[in-house]
C-alpha positions in Angstrom: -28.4 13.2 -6.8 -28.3 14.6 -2.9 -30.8 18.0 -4.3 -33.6 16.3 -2.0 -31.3 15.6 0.9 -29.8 19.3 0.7 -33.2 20.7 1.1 -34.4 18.3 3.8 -30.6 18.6 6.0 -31.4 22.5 5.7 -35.5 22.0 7.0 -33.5 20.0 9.8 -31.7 23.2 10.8 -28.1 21.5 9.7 -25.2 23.1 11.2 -22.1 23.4 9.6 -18.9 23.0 11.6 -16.6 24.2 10.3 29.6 28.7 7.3 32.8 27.8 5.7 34.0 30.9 3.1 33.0 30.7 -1.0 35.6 28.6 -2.8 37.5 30.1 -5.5 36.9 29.1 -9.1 38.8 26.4 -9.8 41.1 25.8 -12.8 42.4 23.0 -15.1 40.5 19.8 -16.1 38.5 20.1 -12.7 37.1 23.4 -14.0 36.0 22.3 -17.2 33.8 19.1 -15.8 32.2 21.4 -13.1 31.5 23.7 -16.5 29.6 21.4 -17.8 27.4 20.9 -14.8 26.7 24.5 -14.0 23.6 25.3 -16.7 21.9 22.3 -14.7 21.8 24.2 -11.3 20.0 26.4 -12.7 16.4 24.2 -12.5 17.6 22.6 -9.0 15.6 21.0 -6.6 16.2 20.4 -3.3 18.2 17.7 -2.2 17.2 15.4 0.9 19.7 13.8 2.2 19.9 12.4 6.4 20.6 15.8 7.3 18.4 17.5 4.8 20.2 19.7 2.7 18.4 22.6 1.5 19.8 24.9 -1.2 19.2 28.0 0.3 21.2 30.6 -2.0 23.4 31.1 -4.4 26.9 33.4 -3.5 29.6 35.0 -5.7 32.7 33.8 -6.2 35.4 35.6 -4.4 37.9 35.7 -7.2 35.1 38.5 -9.1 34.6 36.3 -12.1 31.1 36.6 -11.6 30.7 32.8 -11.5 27.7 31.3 -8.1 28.5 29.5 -5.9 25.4 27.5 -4.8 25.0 27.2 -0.6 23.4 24.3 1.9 22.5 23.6 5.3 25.0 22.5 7.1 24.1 21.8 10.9 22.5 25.2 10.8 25.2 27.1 9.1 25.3 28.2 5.2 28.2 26.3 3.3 28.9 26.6 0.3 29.1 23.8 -2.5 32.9 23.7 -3.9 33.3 23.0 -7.5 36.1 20.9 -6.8 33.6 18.4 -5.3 31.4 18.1 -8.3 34.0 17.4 -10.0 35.3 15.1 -8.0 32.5 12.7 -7.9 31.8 13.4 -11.7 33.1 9.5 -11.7 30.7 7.7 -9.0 28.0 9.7 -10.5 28.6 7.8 -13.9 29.1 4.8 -12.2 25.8 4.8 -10.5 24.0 6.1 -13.1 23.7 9.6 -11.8 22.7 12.4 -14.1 22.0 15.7 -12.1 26.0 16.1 -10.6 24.8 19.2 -9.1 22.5 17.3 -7.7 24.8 15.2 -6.1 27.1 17.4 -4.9 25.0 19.5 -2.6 23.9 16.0 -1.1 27.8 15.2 -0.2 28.2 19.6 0.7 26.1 18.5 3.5 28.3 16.1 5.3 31.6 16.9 7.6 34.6 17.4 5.3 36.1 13.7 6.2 32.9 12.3 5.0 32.9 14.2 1.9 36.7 13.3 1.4 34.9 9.4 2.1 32.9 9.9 -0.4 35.4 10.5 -3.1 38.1 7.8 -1.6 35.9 4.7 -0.9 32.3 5.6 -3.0 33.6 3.5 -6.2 34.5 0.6 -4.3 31.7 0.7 -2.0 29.1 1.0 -5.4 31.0 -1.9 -6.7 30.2 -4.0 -3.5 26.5 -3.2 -3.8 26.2 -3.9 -7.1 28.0 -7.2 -5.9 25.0 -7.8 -3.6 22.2 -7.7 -6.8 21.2 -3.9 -6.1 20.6 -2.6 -10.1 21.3 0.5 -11.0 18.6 3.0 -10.8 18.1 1.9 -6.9 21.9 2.3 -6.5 21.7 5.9 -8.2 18.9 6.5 -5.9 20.5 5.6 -2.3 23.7 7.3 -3.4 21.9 10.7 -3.7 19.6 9.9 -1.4 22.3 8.6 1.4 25.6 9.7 0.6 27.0 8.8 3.7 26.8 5.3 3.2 29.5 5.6 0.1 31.7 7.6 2.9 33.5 4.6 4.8 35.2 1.8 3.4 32.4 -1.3 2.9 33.7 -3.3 5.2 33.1 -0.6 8.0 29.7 0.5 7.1 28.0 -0.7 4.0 28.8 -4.4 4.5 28.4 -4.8 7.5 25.1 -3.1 7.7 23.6 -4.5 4.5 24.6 -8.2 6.3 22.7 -7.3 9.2 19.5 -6.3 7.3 20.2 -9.5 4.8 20.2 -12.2 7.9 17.0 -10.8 9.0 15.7 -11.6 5.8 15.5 -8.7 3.5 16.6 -8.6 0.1 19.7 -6.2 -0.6 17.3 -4.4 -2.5 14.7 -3.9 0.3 18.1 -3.4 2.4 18.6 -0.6 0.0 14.8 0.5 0.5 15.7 1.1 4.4 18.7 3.6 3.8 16.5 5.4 0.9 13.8 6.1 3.6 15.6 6.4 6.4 19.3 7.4 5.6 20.4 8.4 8.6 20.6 5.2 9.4 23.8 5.0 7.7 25.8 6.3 10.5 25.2 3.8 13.3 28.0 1.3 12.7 25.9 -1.2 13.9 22.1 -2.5 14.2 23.0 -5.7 16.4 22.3 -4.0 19.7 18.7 -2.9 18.6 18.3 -6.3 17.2 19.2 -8.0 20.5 16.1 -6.0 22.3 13.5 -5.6 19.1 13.7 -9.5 17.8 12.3 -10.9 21.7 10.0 -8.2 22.0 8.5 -9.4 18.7 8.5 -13.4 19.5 7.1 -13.0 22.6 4.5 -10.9 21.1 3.9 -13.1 18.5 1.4 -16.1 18.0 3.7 -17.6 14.8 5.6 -20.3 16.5 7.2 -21.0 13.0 9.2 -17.9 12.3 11.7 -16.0 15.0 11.9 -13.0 16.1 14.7 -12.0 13.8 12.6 -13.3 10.5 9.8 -11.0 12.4 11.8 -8.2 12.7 12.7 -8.7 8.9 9.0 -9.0 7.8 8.2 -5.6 9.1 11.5 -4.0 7.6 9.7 -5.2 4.3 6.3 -4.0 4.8 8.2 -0.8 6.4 11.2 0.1 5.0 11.1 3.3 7.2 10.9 0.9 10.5 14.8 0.8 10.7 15.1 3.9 12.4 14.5 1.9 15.0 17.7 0.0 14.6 19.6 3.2 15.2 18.4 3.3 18.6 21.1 2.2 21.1 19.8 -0.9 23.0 19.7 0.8 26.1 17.6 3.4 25.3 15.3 1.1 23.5 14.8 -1.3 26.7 13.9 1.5 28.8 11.2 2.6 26.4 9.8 -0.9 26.2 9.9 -1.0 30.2 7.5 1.8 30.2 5.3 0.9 27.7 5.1 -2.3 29.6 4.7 -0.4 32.6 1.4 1.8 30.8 -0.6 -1.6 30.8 0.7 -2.9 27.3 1.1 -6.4 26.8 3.9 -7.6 25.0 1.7 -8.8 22.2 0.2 -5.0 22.1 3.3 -3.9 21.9 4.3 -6.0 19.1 1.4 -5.1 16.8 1.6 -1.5 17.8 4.7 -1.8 16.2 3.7 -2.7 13.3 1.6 0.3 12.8 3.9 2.3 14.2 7.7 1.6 14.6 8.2 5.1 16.1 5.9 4.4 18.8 9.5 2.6 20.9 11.7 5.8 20.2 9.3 7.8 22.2 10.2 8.6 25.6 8.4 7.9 28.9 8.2 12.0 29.6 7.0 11.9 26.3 4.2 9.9 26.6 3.5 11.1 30.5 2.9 15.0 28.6 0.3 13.3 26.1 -1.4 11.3 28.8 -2.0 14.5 31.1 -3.2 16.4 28.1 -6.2 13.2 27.7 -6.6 13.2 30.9 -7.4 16.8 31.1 -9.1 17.3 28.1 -11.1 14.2 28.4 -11.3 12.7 31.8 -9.4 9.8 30.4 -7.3 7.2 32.8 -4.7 5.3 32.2 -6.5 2.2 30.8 -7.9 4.7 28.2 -4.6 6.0 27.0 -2.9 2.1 27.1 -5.7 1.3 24.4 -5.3 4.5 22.8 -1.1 3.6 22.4 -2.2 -0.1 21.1 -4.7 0.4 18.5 -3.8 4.2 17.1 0.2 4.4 18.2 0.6 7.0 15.9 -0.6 9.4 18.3 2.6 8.7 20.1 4.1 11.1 17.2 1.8 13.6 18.0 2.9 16.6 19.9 1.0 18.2 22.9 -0.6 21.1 21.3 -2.0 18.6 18.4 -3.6 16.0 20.8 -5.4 18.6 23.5 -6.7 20.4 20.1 -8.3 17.2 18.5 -9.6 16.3 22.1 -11.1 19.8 22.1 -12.5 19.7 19.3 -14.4 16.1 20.2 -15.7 17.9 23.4 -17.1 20.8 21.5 -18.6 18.7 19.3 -20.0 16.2 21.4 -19.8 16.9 24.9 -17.1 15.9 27.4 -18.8 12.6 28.7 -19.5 11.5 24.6 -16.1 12.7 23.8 -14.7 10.2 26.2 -16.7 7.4 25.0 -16.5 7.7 21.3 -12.5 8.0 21.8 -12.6 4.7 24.0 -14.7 2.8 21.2 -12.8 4.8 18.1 -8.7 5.9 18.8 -8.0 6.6 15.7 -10.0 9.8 16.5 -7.1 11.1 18.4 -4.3 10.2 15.1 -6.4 12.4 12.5 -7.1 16.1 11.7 -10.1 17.0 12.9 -11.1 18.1 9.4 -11.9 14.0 8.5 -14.7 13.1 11.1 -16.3 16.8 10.8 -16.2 16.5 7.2 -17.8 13.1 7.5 -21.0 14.9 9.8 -21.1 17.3 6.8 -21.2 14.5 4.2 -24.0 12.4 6.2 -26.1 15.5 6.3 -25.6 16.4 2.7 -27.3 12.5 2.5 -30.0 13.3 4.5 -29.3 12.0 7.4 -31.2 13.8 9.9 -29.4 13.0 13.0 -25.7 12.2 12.5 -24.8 12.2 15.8 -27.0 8.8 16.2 -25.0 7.6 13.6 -21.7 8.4 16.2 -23.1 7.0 18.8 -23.9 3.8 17.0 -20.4 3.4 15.4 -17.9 6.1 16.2 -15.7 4.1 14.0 -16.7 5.6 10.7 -16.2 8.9 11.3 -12.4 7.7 10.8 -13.2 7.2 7.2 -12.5 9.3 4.3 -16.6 9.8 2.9 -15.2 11.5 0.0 -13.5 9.0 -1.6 -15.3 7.0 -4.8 -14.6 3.8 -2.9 -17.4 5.1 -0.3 -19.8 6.3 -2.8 -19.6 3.3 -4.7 -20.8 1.0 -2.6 -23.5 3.5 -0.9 -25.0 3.2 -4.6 -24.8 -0.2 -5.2 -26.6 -0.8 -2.1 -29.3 2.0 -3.0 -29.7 0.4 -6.7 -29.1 -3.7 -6.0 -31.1 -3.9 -2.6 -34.1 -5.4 -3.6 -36.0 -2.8 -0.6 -34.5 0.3 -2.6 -33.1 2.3 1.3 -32.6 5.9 1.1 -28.5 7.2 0.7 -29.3 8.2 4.4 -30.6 4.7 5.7 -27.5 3.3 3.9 -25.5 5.3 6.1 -27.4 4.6 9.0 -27.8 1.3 9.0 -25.1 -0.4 6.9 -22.7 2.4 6.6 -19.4 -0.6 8.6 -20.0 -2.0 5.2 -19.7 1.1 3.3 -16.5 1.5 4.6 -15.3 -1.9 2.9 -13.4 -2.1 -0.6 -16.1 -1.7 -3.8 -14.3 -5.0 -4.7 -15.4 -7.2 -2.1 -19.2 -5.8 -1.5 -19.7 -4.3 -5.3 -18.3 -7.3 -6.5 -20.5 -9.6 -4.4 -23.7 -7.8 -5.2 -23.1 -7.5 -9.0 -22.5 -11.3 -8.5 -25.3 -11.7 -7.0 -27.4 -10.0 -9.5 -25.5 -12.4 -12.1 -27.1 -15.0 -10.4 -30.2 -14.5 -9.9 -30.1 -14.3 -6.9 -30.8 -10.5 -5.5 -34.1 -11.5 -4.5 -33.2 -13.7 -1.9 -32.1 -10.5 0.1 -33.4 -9.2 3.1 -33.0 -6.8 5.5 -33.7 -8.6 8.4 -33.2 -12.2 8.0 -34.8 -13.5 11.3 -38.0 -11.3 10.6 -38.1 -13.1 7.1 -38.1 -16.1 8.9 -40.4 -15.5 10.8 -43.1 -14.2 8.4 -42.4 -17.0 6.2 -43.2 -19.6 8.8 -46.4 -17.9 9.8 -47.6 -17.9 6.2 -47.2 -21.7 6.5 -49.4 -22.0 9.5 -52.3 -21.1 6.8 -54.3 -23.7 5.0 -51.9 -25.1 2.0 -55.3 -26.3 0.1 -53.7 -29.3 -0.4 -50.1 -28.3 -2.1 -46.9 -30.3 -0.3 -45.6 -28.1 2.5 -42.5 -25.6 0.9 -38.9 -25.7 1.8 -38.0 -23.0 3.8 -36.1 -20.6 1.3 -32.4 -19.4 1.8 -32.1 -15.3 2.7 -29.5 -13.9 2.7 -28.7 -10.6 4.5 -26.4 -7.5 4.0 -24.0 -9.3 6.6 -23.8 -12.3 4.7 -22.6 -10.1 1.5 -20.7 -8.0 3.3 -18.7 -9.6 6.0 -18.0 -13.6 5.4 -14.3 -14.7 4.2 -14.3 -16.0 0.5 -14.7 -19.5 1.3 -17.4 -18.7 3.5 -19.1 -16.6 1.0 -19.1 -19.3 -1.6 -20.6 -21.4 0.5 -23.5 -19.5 1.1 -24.2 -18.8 -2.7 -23.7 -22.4 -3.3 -26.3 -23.5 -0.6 -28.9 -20.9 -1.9 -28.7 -22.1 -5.8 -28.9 -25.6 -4.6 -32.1 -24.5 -2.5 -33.7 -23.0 -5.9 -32.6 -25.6 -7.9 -33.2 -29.6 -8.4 -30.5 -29.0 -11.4 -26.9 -30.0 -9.1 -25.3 -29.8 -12.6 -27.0 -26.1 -13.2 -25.6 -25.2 -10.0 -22.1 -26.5 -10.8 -21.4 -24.8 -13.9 -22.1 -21.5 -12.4 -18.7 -19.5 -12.5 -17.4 -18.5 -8.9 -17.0 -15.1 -7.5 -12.9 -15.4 -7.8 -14.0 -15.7 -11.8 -16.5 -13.4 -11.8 -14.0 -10.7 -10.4 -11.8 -11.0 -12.5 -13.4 -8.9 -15.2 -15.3 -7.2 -12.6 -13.7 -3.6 -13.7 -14.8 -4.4 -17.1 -18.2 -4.5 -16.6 -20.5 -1.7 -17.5 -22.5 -1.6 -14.3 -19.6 -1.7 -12.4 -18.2 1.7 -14.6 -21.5 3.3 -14.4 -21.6 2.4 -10.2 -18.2 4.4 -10.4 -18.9 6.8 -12.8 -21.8 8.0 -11.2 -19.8 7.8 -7.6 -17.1 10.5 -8.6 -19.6 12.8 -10.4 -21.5 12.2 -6.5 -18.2 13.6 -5.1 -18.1 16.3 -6.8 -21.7 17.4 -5.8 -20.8 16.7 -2.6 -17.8 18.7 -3.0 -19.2 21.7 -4.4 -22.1 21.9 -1.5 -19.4 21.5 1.5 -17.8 24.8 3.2 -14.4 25.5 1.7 -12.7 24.7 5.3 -13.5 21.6 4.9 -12.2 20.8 2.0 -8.4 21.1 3.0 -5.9 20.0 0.6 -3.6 17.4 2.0 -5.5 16.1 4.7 -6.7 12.1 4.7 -8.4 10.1 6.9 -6.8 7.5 9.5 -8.3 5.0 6.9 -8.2 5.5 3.5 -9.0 2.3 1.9 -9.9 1.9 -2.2 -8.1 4.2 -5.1 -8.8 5.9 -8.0 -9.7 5.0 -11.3 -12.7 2.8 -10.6 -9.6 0.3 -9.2 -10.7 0.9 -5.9 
C-alpha cells in the first residue's frame, strides 16, 4: 500500500529520528490448614496491597524441618509470613470467596501486627456489613485482598463510616468498593469529610450545572474515577493550600474544576512542586507563566511528571523544531508535554511513510495531531475510507494533510457517515471545497440555458459537514440534500437514518474490508519504522478507537 510513498519519502531525503525473626512451624489443627495451602505458594504472584507487598524470598524455618517460610516488604524491612496467620484467616477467606490463602496472607504480613490481629478479630463482621450494603461476592473477595486494612477495625470505625461518606456523595457501595480496590490506602484515613468540605465548593463554583451540588459532583467523578479518592485522603488543610496556589498560577476555579477531572492528582501536588516544573519550561522553552497555567488546565497530568521527564520532552521539541516552534506548538498542543516523546516522533515517521513530503507543515498547521496514536486501526481506517469514498480520490498524504483533525475521529462516526452516505446515493454530492463549488456552479448558470428553466442550486456537502456536525445536525443535512434530489417526500421518508444504519455497521463487508485492510496497513507500516520507535508500552495522550474492527 505505502511502496510508492516509501520510495518518494526516501527521494525527499526523510530523516529518521529516532525484619521480625522466621516463625517456627506450627503444630495442631493450625498446622494442618496452613498444610494445605503450602503447594499453592509455590506458583505465587505478587500481592498489591496499600503498602505493596512484594514477596521477595522464601527462608527456612528455624526449627530445621526444612519447611519455607515465604517473606514481604514490610516498610522496607523483610518479614516473614507466619503460618499461624494463614491459618487464621482460612475462615474470612471462605467467607469472601477467597481461594489463593497464601495469597491472602502475605497481603495481611504487610500490615502492623495490631492490624493483622484486626484482621482476624473484626474481618467477619466487617465482610458481613458489606455484604449488608449489596457488595456481591467476587468484588468483596477482591477488596479484601486487595485492601486488607479495611477488614482491620471494627465497621463502625472504618468501613461504615467510610462507605457512608462515599454512599451520600452518590456512589453505589459497589463503586464505593471500586475506590478502596484502586486506591486502598485510602482505608486508613478515618475520615473523608474534611477533604469533602474543600473539594465539593471547588467543584460548584467551577461548575456550570446549577442542578446538581458539589457533593453529587464530587460523586460523579468518584464514578468515572474510582482512583480520584486519593484525594479524600488529603487533610483539608493541605488541600486548601494547594488550591490557593493553583488559584494563584492564573487558574480559574472552573479550570481547576475540569483539570480535575482529568486529573485528580493534579491538587495533591505541591506549590514547590509545581514552581520546579515551571522553571524547567521556562528554561527549556522560554515559557511564562500564562503558558504553564494552560499547560496545568488542559494536560494536568504533567503535574505528575517529575523534573528530569518534563526538561527531556521539552528538549526533545526544541531539537526537533527549534526553540521559538517548540514554544508555539506546546502553547497550541499541551498534551505534548504529558507523552513520551516516542508518540509525536513516531507520528513524523508515519506521515512520511505516507508520503508526506513535509511533515513539519503538517505541525505547524495542527500540532494537535502529533498527540495521536497513528498506528492504531482506528486512524487507518478512516485515512482509507476517505482515499476510497471521496469522490476526488486524495492521495494517503493529502488525507493527512488536509483532513488529517478528522482522521483522528472514531471510524464509527466518519466511516459510518461515509458508508452511509454511499448507501444513499449520495457520495457525489461531495466536495472538497464547498464555496468553490458554489461558485463554479453559479458561473455555469451565467451561460445561455437555450431555453431549459433555470436549475436549483444543488446541495454539497463537504468533509466538515461529514465529519464534525452533532447527530441531529448531521441528519439534517442528509435530509435537506435527498429532498433537493428528490420531488418523491415519501422516497425521502422511508430512507432508514444513520442511528439505523449503524447499527449493523460492523457487519457490513465494506466496513470489514475498510478494517481489514487498515491492520494489514499497520503492519506495513510497522515493519518499515526503526525498532526505537516501536517501544512496547508506550500510548499516545489520545488513544481513541479499539481493536477488533470495534473501534
Amino acid at each position: 500500500m505505502f511502496a510508492a510513498s516509501v520510495a518518494a519519502c526516501e527521494a525527499a531525503g526523510g530523516r529518521w529520528l529516532p525484619g521480625a525473626p522466621p516463625a517456627s512451624q506450627p503444630a495442631g489443627p493450625k498446622a494442618a490448614a496452613y498444610a494445605q495451602q503450602k503447594h499453592q505458594r509455590r506458583a505465587w504472584q505478587p500481592a498489591m496491597t496499600l503498602l505493596c507487598t512484594t514477596v521477595v524470598t522464601a527462608a527456612a524455618a528455624t526449627d530445621g524441618s526444612g519447611d519455607e517460610l515465604e517473606m514481604v516488604m514490610r516498610y522496607g524491612k523483610s518479614v516473614a509470613v507466619s503460618p499461624e496467620l494463614a491459618a487464621g484467616l482460612a475462615p474470612l477467606a471462605a467467607a469472601c470467596s477467597v481461594a489463593d490463602i497464601a495469597a491472602l496472607a502475605r497481603a495481611v504480613a504487610v500490615l502492623a501486627g495490631s492490624r493483622q490481629q484486626g484482621v482476624l478479630d473484626h474481618g467477619s463482621a466487617v465482610a458481613a456489613y458489606l455484604q449488608g450494603l449489596g457488595i456481591d461476592q467476587g468484588q468483596l473477595g477482591r477488596l479484601l485482598s486487595r485492601c486488607p486494612f479495611l477488614f482491620s477495625r471494627p465497621s463502625e470505625e472504618r468501613a461504615g463510616m467510610l462507605f457512608s461518606q462515599l454512599m451520600r456523595l452518590g456512589l453505589s457501595a459497589g463503586q464505593a468498593a471500586d475506590c478502596f480496590e484502586q486506591q486502598p490506602v485510602a482505608a486508613t484515613v478515618p475520615s473523608f469529610e474534611p477533604a469533602i468540605s474543600v473539594l465539593a465548593p471547588l467543584l460548584a463554583a467551577g461548575s456550570k450545572v446549577t442542578n446538581r451540588s458539589g457533593e453529587q459532583l464530587l460523586g460523579d467523578l468518584l464514578k468515572k474515577q474510582p482512583a480520584g479518592v486519593r484525594l479524600l485522603q488529603c487533610r483539608a488543610e493541605a488541600l486548601q493550600h494547594n488550591l490557593d496556589n493553583l488559584l494563584q498560577l492564573g487558574l480559574s476555579e472552573e479550570q481547576l474544576s475540569n483539570s480535575l477531572r482529568q486529573n485528580p492528582a493534579l491538587l495533591t501536588k505541591s506549590p514547590e512542586h509545581l514552581a520546579r516544573l515551571e522553571a524547567v519550561l521556562q528554561q527549556e522553552l522560554g515559557a511564562d507563566r500564562q503558558l504553564w497555567a494552560k499547560v496545568l488546565d488542559r494536560t494536568a497530568r504533567v503535574a505528575n511528571c517529575s523534573q528530569a521527564t518534563v526538561r527531556q520532552r521539552a528538549q526533545a521539541l526544541v531539537a526537533e523544531f527549534g526553540k521559538e516552534e517548540a514554544l508555539r506548538v506546546v502553547g497550541i498542543a499541551p498534551a505534548l508535554l504529558g507523552i513520551d516523546v516516542i508518540v509525536w516522533r513516531q507520528a513524523l515517521a508515519v506521515w512520511r511513510l505516507c508520503g508526506v513530503t513535509d511533515p513539519l507543515a503538517v505541525v505547524r498547521n495542527n500540532p494537535n495531531l502529533l498527540a495521536y496514536d497513528w498506528l492504531n486501526p482506528s486512524r487507518l481506517t478512516n485515512l482509507l475510507a476517505l482515499q476510497r469514498l471521496l469522490p476526488w480520490e486524495p492521495s494517503a498524504a493529502q488525507v493527512i494533510e488536509l483532513y488529517g483533525s478528522y482522521v483522528i475521529h472514531s471510524p464509527k462516526k466518519l466511516v459510518g457517515r461515509l458508508l452511509y452516505l454511499e448507501q444513499l446515493g449520495l457520495l457525489q454530492q461531495l466536495v472538497a471545497d464547498k464555496r468553490a463549488a458554489r461558485q463554479e456552479w453559479r458561473h455555469q448558470q451565467q451561460e445561455p440555458l437555450a431555453g431549459k428553466e433555470a436549475a436549483r442550486e444543488p446541495a454539497f456537502i463537504s468533509v466538515l459537514d461529514v465529519a464534525i456536525p452533532a447527530p441531529a445536525k448531521f441528519a439534517g443535512l442528509v435530509q435537506d440534500v435527498k429532498a433537493r434530489l428528490s420531488e418523491d417526500s415519501e422516497l425521502v421518508a422511508s430512507s432508514p437514518s444513520f442511528d439505523e444504519f449503524s447499527k449493523g455497521l460492523k457487519h457490513l463487508p465494506a466496513w470489514q474490508r475498510l478494517w481489514a485492510d487498515a491492520e494489514a496497513a499497520v503492519a506495513e507500516l510497522k515493519q518499515q519504522l526503526p525498532p526505537e520507535l516501536l517501544r512496547a508500552g508506550v500510548s499516545s495522550w489520545r488513544s481513541r478507537g479499539g481493536g477488533s474492527g470495534s473501534a
